[in-house]
C-alpha positions as CSV (number, residue, x, y, z in Angstrom):
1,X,20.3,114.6,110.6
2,X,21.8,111.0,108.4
3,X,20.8,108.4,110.8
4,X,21.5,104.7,110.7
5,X,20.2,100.9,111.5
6,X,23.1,99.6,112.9
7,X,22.9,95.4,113.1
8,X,25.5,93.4,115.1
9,X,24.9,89.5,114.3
10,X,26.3,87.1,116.6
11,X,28.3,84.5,116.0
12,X,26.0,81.6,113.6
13,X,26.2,78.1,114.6
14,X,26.9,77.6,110.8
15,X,28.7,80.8,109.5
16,X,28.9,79.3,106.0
17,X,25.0,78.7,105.6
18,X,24.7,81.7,107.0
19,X,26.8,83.6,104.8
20,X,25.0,82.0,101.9
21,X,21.4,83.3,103.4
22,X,22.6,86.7,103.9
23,X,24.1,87.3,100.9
24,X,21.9,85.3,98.5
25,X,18.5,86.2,100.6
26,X,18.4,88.6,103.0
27,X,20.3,92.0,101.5
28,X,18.4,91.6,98.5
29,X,15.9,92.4,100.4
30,X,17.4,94.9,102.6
31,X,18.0,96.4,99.0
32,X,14.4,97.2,98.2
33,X,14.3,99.1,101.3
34,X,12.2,102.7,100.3
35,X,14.6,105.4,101.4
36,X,17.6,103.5,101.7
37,X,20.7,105.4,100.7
38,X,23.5,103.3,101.3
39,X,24.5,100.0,102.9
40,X,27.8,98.8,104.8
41,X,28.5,95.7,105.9
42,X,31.3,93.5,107.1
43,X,32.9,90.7,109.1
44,X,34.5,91.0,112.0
45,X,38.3,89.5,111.9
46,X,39.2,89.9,115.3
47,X,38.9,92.1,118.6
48,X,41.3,94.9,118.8
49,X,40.4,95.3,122.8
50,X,42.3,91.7,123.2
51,X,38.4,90.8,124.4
52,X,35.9,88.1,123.5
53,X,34.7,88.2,119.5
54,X,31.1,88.4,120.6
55,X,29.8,89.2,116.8
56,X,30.6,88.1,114.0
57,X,28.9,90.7,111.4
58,X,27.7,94.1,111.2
59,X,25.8,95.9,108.6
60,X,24.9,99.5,108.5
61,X,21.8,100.9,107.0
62,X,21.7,104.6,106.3
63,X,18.9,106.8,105.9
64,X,18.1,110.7,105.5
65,X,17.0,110.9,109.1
66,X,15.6,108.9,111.9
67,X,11.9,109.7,110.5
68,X,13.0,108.3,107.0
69,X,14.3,105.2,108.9
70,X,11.2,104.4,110.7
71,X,8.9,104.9,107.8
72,X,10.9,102.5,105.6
73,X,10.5,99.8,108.2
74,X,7.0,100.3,108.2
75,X,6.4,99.2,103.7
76,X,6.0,96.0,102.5
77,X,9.4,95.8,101.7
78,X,11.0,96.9,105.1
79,X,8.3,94.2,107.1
80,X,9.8,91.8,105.0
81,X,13.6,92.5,105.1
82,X,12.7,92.4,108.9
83,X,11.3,89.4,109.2
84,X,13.7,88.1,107.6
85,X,16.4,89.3,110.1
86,X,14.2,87.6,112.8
87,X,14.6,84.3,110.6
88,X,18.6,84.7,109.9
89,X,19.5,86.6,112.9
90,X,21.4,84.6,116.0
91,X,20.5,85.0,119.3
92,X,22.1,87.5,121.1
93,X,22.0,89.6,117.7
94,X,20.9,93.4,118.4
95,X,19.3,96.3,116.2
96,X,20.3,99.6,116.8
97,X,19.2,103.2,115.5
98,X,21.6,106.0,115.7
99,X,21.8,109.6,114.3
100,X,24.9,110.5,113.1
101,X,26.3,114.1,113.9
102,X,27.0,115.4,110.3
């Protein structure tokens, strides 16, 4: 069963710095990542709803299975690309983990 880290970043104070740290800082370490198979990400343009733009990024993480997920968080490499999402990460900003039905 794929499964996925799903993060939804809020809107920055500062979209271009943080733009700059993301791309420059923080997915080249999501890249080390052990296990990682693929990564999506993208900025949010507008709300289809007609609703509030409440985030203003999202990036997927995918990963064998929920098991391959949790042990990649738990290297060297993963501690660090999530501390790092601590440091970048606006408040309000969540992490999710979902399987995917393949």
């Amino acid at each position: 069963m794929t499964a996925k880290i799903v993060a939804l970043y809020t809107r920055p104070d500062d979209s271009d710095a943080f733009d700059r740290h993301y791309f420059a800082t923080h997915m080249p370490l999501v890249d080390r990542v052990p296990g990682l198979q693929r990564v999506e990400t993208a900025r949010f343009v507008g709300a289809a709803d007609g609703g509030e733009q409440t985030y203003y990024r999202i990036t997927e993480l995918y990963f064998a299975d929920p098991g391959a997920a949790e042990a990649a968080f738990g290297t060297d490499e993963g501690k660090a690309a999530a501390a790092d999402y601590q440091n970048i990460a606006p408040a309000g900003s969540r992490l999710f983990i979902a399987a995917l039905d393949d």
